[in-house]
C-alpha positions as CSV (number, residue, x, y, z in Angstrom):
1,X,210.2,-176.3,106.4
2,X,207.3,-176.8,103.9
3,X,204.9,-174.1,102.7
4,X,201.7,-175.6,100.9
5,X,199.7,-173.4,98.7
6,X,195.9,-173.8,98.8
7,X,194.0,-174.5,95.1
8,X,190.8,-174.5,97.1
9,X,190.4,-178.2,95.1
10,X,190.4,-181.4,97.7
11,X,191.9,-183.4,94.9
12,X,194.9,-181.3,95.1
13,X,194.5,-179.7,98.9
14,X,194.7,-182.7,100.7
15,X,197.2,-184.5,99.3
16,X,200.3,-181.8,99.0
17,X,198.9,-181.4,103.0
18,X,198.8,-185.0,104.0
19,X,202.6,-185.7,102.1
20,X,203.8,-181.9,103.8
21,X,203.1,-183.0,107.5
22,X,204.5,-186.4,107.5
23,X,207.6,-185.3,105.7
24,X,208.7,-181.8,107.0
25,X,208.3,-181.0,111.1
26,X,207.3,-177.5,109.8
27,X,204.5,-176.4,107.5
28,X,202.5,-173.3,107.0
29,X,199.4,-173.4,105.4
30,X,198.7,-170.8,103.1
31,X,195.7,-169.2,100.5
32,X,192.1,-171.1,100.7
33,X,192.3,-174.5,101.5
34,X,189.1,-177.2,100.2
35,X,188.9,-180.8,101.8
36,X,185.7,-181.4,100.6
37,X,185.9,-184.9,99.7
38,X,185.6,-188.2,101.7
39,X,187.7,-189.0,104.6
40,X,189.7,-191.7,104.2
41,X,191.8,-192.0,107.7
42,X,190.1,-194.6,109.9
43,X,189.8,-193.4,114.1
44,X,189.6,-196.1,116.6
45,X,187.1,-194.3,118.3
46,X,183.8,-195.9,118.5
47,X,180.8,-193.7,117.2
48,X,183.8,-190.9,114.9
49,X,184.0,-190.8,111.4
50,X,187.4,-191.1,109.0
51,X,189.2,-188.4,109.3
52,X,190.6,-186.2,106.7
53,X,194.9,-185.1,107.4
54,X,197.0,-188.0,109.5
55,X,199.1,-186.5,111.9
56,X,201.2,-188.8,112.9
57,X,204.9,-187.2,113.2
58,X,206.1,-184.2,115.3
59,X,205.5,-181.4,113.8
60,X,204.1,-178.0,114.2
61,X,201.5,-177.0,111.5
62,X,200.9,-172.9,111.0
63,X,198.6,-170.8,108.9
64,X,199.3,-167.8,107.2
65,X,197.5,-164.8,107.8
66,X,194.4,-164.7,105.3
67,X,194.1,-169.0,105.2
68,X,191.2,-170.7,105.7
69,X,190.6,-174.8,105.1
70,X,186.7,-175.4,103.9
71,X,184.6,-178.4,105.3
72,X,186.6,-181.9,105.7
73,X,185.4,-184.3,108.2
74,X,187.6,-184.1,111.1
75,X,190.5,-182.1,109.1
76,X,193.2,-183.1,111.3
77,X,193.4,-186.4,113.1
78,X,196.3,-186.6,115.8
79,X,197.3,-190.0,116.6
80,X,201.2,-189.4,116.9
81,X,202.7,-191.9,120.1
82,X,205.2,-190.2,122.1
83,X,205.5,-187.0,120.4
84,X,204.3,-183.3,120.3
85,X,202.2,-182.1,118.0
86,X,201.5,-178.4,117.7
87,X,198.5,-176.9,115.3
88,X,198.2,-173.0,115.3
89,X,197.3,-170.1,113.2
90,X,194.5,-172.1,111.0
91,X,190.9,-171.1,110.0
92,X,188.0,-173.9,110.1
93,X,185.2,-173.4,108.1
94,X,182.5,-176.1,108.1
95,X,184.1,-178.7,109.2
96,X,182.7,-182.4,110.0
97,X,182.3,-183.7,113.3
98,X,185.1,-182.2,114.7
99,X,187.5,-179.5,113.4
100,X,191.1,-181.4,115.2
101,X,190.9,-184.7,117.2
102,X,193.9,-185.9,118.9
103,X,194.4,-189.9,120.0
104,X,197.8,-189.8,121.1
105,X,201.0,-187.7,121.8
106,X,203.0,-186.5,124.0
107,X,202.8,-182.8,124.3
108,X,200.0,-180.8,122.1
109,X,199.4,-176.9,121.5
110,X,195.7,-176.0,119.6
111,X,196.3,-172.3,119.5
112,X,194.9,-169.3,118.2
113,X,192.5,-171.1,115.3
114,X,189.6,-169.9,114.0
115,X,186.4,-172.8,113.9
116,X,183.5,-171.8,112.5
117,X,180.2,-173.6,112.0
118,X,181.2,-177.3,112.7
119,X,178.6,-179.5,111.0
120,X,176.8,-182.5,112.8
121,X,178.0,-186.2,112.4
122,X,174.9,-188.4,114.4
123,X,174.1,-185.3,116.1
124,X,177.0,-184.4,117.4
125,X,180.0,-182.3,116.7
126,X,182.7,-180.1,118.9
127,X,186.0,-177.9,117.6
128,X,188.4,-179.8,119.4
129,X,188.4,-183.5,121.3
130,X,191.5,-184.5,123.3
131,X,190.3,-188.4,123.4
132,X,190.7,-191.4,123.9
133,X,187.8,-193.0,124.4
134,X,184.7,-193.5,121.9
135,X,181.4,-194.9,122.3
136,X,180.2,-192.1,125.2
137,X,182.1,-190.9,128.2
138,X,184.6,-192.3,130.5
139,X,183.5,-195.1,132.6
140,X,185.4,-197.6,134.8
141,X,183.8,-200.2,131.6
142,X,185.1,-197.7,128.8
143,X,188.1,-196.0,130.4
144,X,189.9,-195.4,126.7
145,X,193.7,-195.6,126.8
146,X,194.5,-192.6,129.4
147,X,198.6,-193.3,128.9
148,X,198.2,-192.1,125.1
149,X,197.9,-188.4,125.6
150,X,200.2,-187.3,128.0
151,X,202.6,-184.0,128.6
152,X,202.1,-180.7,128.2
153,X,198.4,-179.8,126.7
154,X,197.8,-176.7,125.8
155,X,194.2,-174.9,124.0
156,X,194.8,-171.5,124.0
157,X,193.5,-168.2,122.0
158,X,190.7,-169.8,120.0
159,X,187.7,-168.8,118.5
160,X,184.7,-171.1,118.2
161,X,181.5,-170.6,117.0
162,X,179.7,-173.3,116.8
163,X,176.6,-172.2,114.9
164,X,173.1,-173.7,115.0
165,X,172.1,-176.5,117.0
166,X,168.7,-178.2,118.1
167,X,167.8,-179.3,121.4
168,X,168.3,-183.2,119.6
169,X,171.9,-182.2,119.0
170,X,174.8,-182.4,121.5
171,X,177.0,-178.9,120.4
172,X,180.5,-179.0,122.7
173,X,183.2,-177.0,122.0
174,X,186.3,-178.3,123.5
175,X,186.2,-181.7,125.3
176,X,189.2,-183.9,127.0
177,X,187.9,-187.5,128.1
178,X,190.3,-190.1,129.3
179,X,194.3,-188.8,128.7
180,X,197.1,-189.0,131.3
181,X,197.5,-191.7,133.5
182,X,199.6,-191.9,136.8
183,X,202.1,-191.5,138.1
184,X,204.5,-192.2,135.0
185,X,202.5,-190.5,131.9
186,X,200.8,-187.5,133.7
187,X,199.3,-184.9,131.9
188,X,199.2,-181.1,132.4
189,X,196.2,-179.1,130.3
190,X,196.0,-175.4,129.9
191,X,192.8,-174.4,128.5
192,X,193.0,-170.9,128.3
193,X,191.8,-167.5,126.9
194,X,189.2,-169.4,124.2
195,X,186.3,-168.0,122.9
196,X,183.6,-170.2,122.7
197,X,180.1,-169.3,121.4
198,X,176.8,-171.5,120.0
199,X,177.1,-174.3,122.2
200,X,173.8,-176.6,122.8
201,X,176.1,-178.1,125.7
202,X,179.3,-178.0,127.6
203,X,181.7,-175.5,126.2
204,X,184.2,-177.1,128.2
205,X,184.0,-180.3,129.1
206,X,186.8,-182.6,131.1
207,X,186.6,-186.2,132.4
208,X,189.4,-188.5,133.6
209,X,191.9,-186.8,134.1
210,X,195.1,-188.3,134.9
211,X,196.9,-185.1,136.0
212,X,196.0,-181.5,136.2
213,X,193.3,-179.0,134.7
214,X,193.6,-174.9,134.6
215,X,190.3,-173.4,132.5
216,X,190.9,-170.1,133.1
217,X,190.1,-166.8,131.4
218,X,187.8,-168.5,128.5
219,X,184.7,-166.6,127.0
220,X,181.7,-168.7,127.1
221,X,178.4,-167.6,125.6
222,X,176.6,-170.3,125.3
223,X,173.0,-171.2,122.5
224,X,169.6,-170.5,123.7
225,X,169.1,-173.9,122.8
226,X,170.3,-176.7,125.3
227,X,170.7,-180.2,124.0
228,X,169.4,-183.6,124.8
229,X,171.4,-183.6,128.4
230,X,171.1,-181.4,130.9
231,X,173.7,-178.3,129.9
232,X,177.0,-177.4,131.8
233,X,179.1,-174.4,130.3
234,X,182.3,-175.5,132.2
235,X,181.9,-179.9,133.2
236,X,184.7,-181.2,135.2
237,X,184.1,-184.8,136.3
238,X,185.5,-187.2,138.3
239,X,189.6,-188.0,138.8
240,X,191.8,-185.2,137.9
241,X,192.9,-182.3,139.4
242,X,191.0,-179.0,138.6
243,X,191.3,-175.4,138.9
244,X,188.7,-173.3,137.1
245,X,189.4,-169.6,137.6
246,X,188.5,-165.6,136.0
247,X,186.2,-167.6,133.1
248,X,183.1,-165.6,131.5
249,X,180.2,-167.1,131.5
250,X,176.8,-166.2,129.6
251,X,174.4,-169.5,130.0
252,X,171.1,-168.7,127.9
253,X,169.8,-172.0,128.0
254,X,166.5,-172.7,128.6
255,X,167.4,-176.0,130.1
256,X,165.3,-176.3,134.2
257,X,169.0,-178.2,134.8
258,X,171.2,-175.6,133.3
259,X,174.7,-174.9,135.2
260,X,177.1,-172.5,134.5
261,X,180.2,-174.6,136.6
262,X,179.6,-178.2,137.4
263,X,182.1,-180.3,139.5
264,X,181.4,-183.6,140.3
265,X,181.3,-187.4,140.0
266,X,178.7,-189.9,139.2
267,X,180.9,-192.8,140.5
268,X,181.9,-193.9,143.8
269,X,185.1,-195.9,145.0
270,X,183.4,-199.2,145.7
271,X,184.2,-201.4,145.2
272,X,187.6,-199.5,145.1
273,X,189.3,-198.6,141.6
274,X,192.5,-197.6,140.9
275,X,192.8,-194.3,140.6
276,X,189.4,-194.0,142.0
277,X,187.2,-191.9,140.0
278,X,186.1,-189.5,142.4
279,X,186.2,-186.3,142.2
280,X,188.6,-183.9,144.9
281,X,190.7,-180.7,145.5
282,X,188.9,-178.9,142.7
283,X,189.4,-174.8,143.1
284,X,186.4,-173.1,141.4
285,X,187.3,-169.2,141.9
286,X,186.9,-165.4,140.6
287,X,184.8,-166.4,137.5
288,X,182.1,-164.2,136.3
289,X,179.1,-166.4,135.7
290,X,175.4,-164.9,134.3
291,X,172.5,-167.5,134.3
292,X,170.3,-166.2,131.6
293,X,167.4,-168.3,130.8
294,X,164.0,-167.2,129.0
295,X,161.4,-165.8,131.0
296,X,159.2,-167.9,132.5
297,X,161.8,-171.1,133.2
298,X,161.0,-173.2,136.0
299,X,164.4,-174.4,137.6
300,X,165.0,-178.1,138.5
301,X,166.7,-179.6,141.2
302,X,170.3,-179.1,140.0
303,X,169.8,-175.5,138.7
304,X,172.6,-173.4,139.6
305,X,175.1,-171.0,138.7
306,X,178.2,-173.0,140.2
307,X,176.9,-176.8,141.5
308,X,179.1,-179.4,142.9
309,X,177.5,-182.4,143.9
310,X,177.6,-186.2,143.8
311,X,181.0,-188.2,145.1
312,X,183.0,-185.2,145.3
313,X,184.9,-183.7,148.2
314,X,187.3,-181.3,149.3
315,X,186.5,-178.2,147.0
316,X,186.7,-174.9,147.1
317,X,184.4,-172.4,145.7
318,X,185.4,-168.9,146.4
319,X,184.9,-165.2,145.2
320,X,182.6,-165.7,142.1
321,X,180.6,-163.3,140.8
322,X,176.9,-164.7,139.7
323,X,173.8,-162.9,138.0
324,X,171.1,-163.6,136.7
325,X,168.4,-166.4,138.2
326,X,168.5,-170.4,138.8
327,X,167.3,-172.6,141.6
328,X,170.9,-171.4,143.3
329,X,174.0,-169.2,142.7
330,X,175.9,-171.9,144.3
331,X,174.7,-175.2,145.0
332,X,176.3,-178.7,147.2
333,X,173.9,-181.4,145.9
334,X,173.8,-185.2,146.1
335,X,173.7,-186.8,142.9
336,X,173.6,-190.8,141.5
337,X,174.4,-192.1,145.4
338,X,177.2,-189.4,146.2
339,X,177.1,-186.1,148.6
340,X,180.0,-184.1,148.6
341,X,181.7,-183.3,151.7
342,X,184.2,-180.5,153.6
343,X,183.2,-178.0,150.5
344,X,184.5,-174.1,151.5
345,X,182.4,-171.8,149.9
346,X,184.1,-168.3,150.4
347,X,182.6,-164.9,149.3
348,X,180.7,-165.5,146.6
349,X,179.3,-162.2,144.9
350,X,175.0,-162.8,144.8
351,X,174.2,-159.1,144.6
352,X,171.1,-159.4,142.6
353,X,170.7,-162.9,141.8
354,X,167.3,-163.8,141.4
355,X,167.2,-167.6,143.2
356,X,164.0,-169.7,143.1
357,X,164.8,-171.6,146.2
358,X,168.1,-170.0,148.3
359,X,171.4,-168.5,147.1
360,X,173.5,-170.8,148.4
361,X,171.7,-174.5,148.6
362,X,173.3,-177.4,150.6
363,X,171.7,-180.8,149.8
364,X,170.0,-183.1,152.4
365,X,173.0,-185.6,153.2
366,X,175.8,-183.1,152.5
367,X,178.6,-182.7,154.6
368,X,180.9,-180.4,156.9
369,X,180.4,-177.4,154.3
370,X,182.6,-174.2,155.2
371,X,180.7,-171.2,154.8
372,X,182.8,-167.9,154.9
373,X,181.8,-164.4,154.6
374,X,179.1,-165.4,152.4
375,X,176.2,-163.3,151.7
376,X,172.5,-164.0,150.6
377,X,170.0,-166.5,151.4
378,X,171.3,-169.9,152.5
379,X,169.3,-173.5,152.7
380,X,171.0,-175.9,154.6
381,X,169.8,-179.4,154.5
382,X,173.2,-180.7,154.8
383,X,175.4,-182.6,158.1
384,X,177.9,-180.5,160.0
385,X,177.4,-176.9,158.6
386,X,179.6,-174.5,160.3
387,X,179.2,-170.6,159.2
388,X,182.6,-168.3,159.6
């Protein structure tokens, strides 16, 4: 075990750091930390910076009570094949881009750090990416390498706030494109119990997942500001499996597009890819979501409070609570070529939502939605609607 001693001076900071991590599998951080100097860790991952710290061994990294590390573009770079990496305990302050960005392992734990302010890099910046895949999101043409991150993932007990952002800026806090790949290098992810504030879009975003999802219990609040794309607290898109349950939602965007819970795909399954990339079997239930936008918003077409739409099928969406005012509380919607089909939407609490078209909205070309025990206003465009 290694304790390092912060001088609050890069030239000594992130040096005794870098040579503590790959030698000893445990270090605690300790005192004020400064990596305010230039990265010099290359990322494969198009459109990133160098990073600051290598991670490249097992180990689990720790602060002491009272630490903090100041600024450093991407502090902590994870690109560790085949082993488990755990980061806890630490305190980000101004970090670069991102504040921890992991490539590859098998097995990670981000727990119970502190980011604050994250500063932009081309306009964009989040607390934590579990990636790997640059140059935009997943597509079938820029899938990353999925089998890199696999295991056990867990984000759990942070606090991040984010700061300011514009509407030109894309603000995320924690975002998971491209890791686990079936059957043989499958990945479970935990996000759970963060706190996630100042966000211009998704708090939580997930796409391509090769393996399971559970976002539950996470504190969302998001900026007043949206950014450039239209804003989803909680994004999970296409493969993966997903269940999304008792999260907090506060969406203050200003954003006609806004969406507190979005589940869906953009992409079809033809011609057929293996996996496909659809979206399926997601379980959206007991969250608390409030649609807050300024007075005077006019709602666009996807407006909604919990929206599932495109090539997406076989979800549930059941005993929500939703405030506030959208186009919908809970909407089925086609989207880019796809409508969802057999969606159940159970008991879903709209006790006074203020909805500019219907509570519940089900999109011309929609199909075999379940609706059960669910009160409000309903518009039903949709094919094979049955009411229980």
């Amino acid at each position: 075990m290694a304790t390092v001693l912060g001088h609050h001076d890069p030239l000594q900071d992130i040096p005794n750091v870098q040579y503590a991590v790959d030698h000893y599998p445990d270090v605690t951080l300790k005192g004020h930390f400064s990596f305010n100097a230039a990265p010099t860790v290359p990322t494969p991952l198009a459109g990133y910076p160098m990073a600051t710290i290598l991670v490249s061994k097992a180990v689990t990294i720790s602060g002491d009570p009272g630490m903090k590390i100041d600024g450093g573009t991407i502090p902590f770079y994870v690109d560790a094949p085949g082993l488990s990496v755990t980061i806890q305990k630490l305190h980000f302050d101004g970090p670069i881009s991102k504040g921890i960005t992991v490539y590859a392992a098998n097995g990670v734990t981000i727990a119970n750090c502190k980011f604050e302010n994250v500063a932009l890099y081309a306009a964009e910046s989040s607390a934590i990416d579990i990636v790997t895949v640059g140059g935009g999101v997943p597509l079938p043409t820029n899938p990353g390498i999925p089998q890199n991150i696999f295991g056990r993932v867990v984000i759990a007990g942070n606090e991040i706030d984010m700061g300011a952002g514009t509407n030109a800026d894309s603000v995320l806090g924690i975002v998971v494109f491209s890791v686990g790949l079936l059957p043989n290098n499958e990945v479970d992810i935990y996000i759970v119990k963060n706190k996630i504030n100042n966000v211009t879009e998704p708090a939580i975003n997930l796409r391509h997942i090769g393996g399971r999802a559970v976002v539950e219990g996470n504190e969302i609040e998001t900026s007043s500001t949206s950014g450039p794309t239209s804003p989803e607290a909680i994004r999970a898109a296409n493969d993966g499996s997903f269940v999304i349950a008792h999260n907090t939602i506060k969406s203050q965007w200003s954003d006609q597009q806004a969406v507190g819970i979005g589940v869906f795909s953009q992409i079809s399954n033809n011609p057929p890819l293996t996996p496909p990339w659809t979206e399926k079997n997601a379980v959206v239930v007991c969250n608390s979501v409030t649609m807050s936008p300024p007075p005077g918003t006019m709602f666009g077409p996807l407006s909604a409070g919990i929206d599932i739409r495109g090539f997406a099928h076989d979800n549930v969406v059941g005993h929500n609570k939703i405030h506030g005012s959208a186009r919908a509380a809970v909407a089925v919607d086609t989207f880019k070529g796809g409508s969802p089909g057999n969606t159940a939407i159970i008991h879903n609490d709209v006790t006074g939502f203020a909805a500019s078209a219907a509570d519940v909205v089900i999109g011309t070309g929609v199909t075999d939605t379940v609706l059960i025990d669910q009160d409000g206003t309903i518009q039903d465009n949709g094919t094979g609607t049955v009411t229980v």
